[in-house]
C-alpha positions in Angstrom: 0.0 0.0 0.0 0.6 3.9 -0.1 1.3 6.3 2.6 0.8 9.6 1.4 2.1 12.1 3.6 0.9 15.3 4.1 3.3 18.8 5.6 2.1 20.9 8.3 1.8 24.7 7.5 5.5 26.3 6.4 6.0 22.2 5.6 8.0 20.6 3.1 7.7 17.0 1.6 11.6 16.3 2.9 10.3 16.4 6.2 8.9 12.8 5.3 12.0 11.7 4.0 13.3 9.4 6.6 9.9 7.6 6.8 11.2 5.7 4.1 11.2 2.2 4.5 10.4 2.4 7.9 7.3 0.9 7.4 8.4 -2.4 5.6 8.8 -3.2 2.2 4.9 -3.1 2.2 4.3 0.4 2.5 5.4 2.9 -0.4 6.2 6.6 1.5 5.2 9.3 -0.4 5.0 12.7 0.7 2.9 15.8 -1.4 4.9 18.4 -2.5 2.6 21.7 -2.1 3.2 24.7 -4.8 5.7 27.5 -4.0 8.3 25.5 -2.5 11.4 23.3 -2.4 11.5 21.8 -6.7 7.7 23.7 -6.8 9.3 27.1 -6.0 8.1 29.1 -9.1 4.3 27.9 -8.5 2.2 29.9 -7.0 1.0 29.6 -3.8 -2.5 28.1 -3.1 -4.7 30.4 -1.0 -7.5 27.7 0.3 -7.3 24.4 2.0 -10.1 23.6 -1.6 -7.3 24.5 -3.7 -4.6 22.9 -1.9 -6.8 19.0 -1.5 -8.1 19.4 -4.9 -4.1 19.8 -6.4 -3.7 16.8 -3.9 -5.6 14.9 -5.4 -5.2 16.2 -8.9 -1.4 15.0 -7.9 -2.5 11.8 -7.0 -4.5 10.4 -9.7 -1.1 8.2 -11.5 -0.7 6.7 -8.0 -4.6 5.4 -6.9 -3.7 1.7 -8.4 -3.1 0.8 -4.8 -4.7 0.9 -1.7 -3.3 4.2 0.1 -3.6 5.4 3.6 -3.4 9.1 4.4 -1.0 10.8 7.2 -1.7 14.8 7.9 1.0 16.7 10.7 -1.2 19.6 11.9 -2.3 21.4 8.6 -1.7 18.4 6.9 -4.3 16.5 9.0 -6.5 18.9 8.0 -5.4 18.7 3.9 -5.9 15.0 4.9 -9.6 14.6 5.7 -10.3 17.2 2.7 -8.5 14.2 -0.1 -9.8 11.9 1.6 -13.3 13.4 1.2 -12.5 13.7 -2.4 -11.0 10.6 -3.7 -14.2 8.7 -2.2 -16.3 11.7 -3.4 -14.7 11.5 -7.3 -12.9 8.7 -7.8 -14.9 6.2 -5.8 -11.2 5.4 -3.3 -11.7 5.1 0.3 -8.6 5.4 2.0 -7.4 2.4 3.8 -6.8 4.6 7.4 -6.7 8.8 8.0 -4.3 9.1 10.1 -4.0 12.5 11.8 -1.6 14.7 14.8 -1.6 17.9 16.3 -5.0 19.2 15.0 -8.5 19.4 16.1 -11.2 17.5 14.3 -11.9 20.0 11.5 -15.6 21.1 12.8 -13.6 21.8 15.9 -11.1 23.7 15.1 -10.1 27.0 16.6 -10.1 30.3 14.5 -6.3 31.8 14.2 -6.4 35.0 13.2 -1.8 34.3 13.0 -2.2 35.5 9.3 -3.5 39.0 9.8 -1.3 40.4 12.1 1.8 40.0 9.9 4.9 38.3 8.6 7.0 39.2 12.4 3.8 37.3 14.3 3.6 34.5 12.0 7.4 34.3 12.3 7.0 34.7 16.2 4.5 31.5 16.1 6.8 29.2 14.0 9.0 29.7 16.6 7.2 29.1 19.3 6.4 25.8 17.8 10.0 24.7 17.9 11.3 22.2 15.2 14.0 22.7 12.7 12.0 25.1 10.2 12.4 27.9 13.0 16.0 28.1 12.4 15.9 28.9 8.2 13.6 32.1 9.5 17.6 33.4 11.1 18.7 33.4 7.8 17.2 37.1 5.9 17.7 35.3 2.7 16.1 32.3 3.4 13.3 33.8 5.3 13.0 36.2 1.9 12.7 32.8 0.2 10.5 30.3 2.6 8.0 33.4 3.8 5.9 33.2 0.7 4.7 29.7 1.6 4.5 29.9 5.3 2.4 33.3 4.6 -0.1 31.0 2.4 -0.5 28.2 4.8 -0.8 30.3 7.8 -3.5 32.0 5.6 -5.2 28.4 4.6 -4.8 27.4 8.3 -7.0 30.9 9.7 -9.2 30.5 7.2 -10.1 27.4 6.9 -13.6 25.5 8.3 -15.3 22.9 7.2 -18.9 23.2 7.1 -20.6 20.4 8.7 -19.1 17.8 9.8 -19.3 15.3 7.3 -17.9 11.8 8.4 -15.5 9.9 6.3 -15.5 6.3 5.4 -12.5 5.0 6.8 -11.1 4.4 10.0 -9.5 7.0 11.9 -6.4 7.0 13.6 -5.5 10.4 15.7 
């Protein structure tokens, strides 16, 4: 089966890269590489958490041969439950098991309002969150470079709600 992984906000697909193999020669790792970073660099940002699962899924339509599970980190659990809405919803693919951290169910989860008060308070917050994407915001020319997508997901992450709580159809692991 499939593992597709999913970034939290300011997240890159690399941060998945020593899951692989860990799993056994039974699970393929693979992690989505959102727009406007790392080798996608030149795309635009997406500005909605529907824009973001639908290029998810968009992205994952060579690899639905197999049985997949899905793995969401924070604003990646929430990108999560969105694909796996949709691949049942278009392409008839229940996900084998939604496996979710650090993030509320999405009918429950808390407004930010992070995004509006500006790059230094989004900056502020990825700190505070520790981990080693903190450190490439020291760096003036990396933060020129890396602000762009953290900006966006920040953005998807305050804005995003879904409406009703709609159940998927596969278990849930959190």
């Amino acid at each position: 089966m499939r593992l597709i992984c999913l970034p939290h906000a300011g997240g890159t697909a690399s941060f998945f890269r020593s899951w692989a193999g860990a799993f056994g020669s039974g699970v393929e790792v693979l992690s989505a590489r959102y727009p406007g970073r790392q080798d996608r660099i030149a795309e635009p940002c997406l500005e909605s958490m529907a824009a973001l699962a639908d290029a998810v899924v968009e992205g994952l339509r060579p690899f639905l041969d197999r049985p997949l599970a899905l793995f969401g980190h924070s604003m990646g659990a929430s990108v999560a439950y969105e694909v796996a809405l949709r691949l049942e919803d278009r392409y008839g693919v229940r996900p084998q098991g939604l496996y979710v951290s650090s993030r509320a169910a999405p009918h429950r989860v808390a407004p930010s309002g992070v995004h509006l008060q500006g790059d230094e308070a989004i900056i502020e917050h990825v700190r505070g969150l520790g981990g080693s994407d903190a450190a490439v915001l020291d760096d003036p020319d990396l933060r020129e470079l890396v602000m762009p997508a953290i900006r966006s997901d920040f953005r998807i992450v305050g804005t995003y709600r879904a409406p009703s709580p709609i159940p998927v159809r596969c278990p849930i692991f959190a």
